[in-house]
C-alpha positions in Angstrom: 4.0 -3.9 -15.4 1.8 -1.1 -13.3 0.1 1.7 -14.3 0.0 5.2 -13.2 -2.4 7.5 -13.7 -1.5 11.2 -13.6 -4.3 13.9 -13.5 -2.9 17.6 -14.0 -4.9 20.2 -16.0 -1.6 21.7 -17.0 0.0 20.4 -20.3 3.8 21.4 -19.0 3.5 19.7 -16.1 1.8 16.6 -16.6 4.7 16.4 -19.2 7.1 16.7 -16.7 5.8 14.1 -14.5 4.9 11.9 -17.4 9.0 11.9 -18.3 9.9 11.5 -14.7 8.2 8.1 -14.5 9.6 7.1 -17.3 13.4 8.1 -16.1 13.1 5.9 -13.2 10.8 3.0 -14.5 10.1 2.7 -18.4 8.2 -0.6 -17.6 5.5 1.6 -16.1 2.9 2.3 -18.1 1.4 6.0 -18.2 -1.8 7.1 -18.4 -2.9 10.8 -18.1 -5.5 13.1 -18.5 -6.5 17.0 -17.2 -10.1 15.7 -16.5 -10.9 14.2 -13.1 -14.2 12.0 -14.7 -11.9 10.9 -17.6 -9.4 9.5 -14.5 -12.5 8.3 -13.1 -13.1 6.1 -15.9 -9.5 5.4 -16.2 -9.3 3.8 -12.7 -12.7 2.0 -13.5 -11.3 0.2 -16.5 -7.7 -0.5 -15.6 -5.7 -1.6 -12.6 -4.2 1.6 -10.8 -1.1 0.9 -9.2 -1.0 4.9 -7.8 -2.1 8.1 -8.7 -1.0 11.4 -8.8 -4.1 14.1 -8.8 -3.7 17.7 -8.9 -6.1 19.3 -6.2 -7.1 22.2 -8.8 -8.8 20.1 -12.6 -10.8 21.3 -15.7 -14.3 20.1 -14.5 -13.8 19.1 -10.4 -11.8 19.4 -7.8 -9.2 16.7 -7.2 -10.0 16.1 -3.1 -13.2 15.2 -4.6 -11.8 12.8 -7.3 -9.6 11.0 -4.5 -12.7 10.5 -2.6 -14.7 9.1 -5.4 -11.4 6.4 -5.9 -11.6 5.4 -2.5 -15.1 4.2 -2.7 -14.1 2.0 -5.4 -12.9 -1.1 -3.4 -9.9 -2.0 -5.4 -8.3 1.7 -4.4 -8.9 1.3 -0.9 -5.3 1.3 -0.1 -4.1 2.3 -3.6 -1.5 5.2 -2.8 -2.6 8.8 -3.8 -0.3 11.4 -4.5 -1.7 14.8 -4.4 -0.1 17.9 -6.6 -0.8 21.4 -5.3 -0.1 24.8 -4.7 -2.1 24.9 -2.1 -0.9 22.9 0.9 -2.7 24.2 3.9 -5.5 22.3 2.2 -2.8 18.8 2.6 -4.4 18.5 6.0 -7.7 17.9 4.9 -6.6 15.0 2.3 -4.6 13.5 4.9 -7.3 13.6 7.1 -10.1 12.6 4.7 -8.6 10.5 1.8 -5.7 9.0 3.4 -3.0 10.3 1.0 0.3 8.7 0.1 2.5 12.3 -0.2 2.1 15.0 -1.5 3.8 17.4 -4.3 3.7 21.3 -3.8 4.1 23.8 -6.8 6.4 25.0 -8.0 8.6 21.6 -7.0 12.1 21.0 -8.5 13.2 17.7 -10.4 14.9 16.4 -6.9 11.6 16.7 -5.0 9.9 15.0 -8.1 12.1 12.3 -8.0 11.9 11.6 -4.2 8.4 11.3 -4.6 8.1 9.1 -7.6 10.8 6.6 -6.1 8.8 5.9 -2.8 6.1 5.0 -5.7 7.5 3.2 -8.1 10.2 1.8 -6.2 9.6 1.2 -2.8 6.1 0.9 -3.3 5.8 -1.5 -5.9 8.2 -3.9 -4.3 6.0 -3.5 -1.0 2.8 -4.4 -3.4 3.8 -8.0 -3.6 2.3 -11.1 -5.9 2.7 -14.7 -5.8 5.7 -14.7 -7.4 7.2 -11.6 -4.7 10.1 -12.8 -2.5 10.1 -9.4 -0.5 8.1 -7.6 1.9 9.6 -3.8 2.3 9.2 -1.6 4.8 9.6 2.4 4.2 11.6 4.6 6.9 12.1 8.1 6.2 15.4 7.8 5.2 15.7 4.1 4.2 14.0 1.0 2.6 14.6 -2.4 4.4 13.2 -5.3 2.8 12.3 -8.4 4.3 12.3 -12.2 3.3 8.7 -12.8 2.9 9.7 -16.5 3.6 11.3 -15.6 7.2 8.3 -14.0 8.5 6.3 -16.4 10.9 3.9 -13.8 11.6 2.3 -10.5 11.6 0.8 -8.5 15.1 -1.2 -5.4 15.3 -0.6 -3.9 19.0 -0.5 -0.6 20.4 -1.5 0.7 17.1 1.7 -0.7 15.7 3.2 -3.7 13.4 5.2 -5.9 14.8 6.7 -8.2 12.1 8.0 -11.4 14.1 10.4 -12.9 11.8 12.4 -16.2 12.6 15.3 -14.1 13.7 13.7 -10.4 14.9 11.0 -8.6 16.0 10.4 -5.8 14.3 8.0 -2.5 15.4 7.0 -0.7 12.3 4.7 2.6 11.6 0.8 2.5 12.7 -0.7 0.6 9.2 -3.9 -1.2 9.3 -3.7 -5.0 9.3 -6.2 -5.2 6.5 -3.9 -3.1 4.1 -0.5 -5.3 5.0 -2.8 -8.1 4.6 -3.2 -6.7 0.8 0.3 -6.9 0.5 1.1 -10.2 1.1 0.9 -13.7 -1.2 -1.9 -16.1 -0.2 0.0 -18.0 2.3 -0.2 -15.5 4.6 -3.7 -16.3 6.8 -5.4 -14.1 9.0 -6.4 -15.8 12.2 -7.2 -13.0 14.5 -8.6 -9.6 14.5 -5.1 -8.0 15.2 -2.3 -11.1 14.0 -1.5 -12.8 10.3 0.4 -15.7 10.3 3.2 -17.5 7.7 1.0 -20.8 7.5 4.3 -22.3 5.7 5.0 -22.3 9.7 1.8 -23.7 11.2 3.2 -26.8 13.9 -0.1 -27.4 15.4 -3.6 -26.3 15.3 -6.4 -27.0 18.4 -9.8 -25.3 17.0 -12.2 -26.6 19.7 -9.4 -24.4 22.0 -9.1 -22.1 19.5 -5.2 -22.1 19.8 -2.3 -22.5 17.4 1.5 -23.0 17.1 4.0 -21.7 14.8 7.3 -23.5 14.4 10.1 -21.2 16.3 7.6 -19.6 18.4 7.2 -20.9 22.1 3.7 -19.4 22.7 0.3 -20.8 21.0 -1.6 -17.8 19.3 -5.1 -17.7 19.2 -7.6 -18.3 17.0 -10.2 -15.4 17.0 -13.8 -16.9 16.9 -15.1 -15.4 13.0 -11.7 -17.0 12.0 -11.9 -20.6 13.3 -13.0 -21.9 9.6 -10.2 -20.0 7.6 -7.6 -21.3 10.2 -9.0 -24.8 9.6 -8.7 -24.8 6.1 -4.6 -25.0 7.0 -4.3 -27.9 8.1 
């Protein structure tokens, strides 16, 4: 079970959002408050799995909350969703904070609810554990979801993903590596600046060439040089 943490100084409203995640996943808990310190110390002593801040709160501004999340390590990739009626200002939380979507006032129940799905549906099944079969990837019109056992590795190029599974290569949106590395179970090894790989699929490993093979895959990857001892630990 996740937990959300809505921050909106305006009783109505946080209701309404409150009810909306509990439509479309009652195993989500809620917290909430109108107070961005208070969802300061939320996010300090719980596990955030998203937020949704308005921009305008009781004591501070809500650009400056988001910022203060992001310096807390656990949130660097945590998805924030911003609530305004002010969205000239979106390009400036964008820009600075890295923003997950944002909601503009007044919205209607149907913009709510896209919204709250990419969250607490696509999202969450992208946000995978141990025990996670599926890696998703969000289009703007459609979810596909991936086998997180048929991927045999991962490749930043051309500030792209390319997701080489054992049947398809497949170019997704500009993500860092370090945040799809956040996303996936253990098994999942980072050998190079710019490629993870499915060690589940490691064939052969040369570390004084700094080289390594992947079943399916007729080309040895390499082995960047600050990653020789986690690739060793493999084998």
């Amino acid at each position: 079970m996740g937990k959300i943490l809505i921050v909106e100084d305006n009783q109505s409203t946080r209701d309404t959002l409150i009810r909306m995640v509990n439509e479309i996943d009652s195993s989500m808990e809620v917290l909430s408050t109108g107070y961005a310190g208070e969802a300061l110390s939320f996010a300090g002593n719980n596990v955030i799995t998203a937020f949704f801040l308005d921009i305008q709160l009781k004591d501070y501004s809500g650009l400056e909350l988001a910022k203060q999340i992001r310096e807390i390590k656990t949130y660097d990739f945590t998805p924030i969703v911003f609530i305004t009626a002010m969205p000239t200002r979106e390009l400036e939380a964008f820009r600075q904070i890295h923003c997950y979507d944002y909601i503009i006032k007044p919205f209607t129940e149907v913009e709510l609810e896209r919204v709250f799905r990419k969250i607490l549906v696509d999202y969450a099944t992208m946000h995978v554990g141990e025990k996670a079969s599926k890696f998703s990837l969000n289009y703007k019109n459609h979810t596909q979801l991936i086998d997180l056992k048929d991927i045999v590795y991962i490749e930043y190029l051309n500030r792209r993903i390319f997701i080489h599974t054992k049947r398809d290569n497949i170019k997704y949106n500009h993500m860092p590596l370090k945040q799809v590395k956040s996303l996936l179970p253990d098994y999942f090894v980072q050998i190079h600046q710019s490629i993870i790989i499915n060690s589940q699929y490691v064939t052969f490993i040369d570390l004084s060439r700094q080289i390594l093979r992947l079943e399916g895959n007729d080309e040895p990857l390499s082995i960047g040089r600050s990653y020789i001892k986690r690739a060793g630990e493999i084998i």
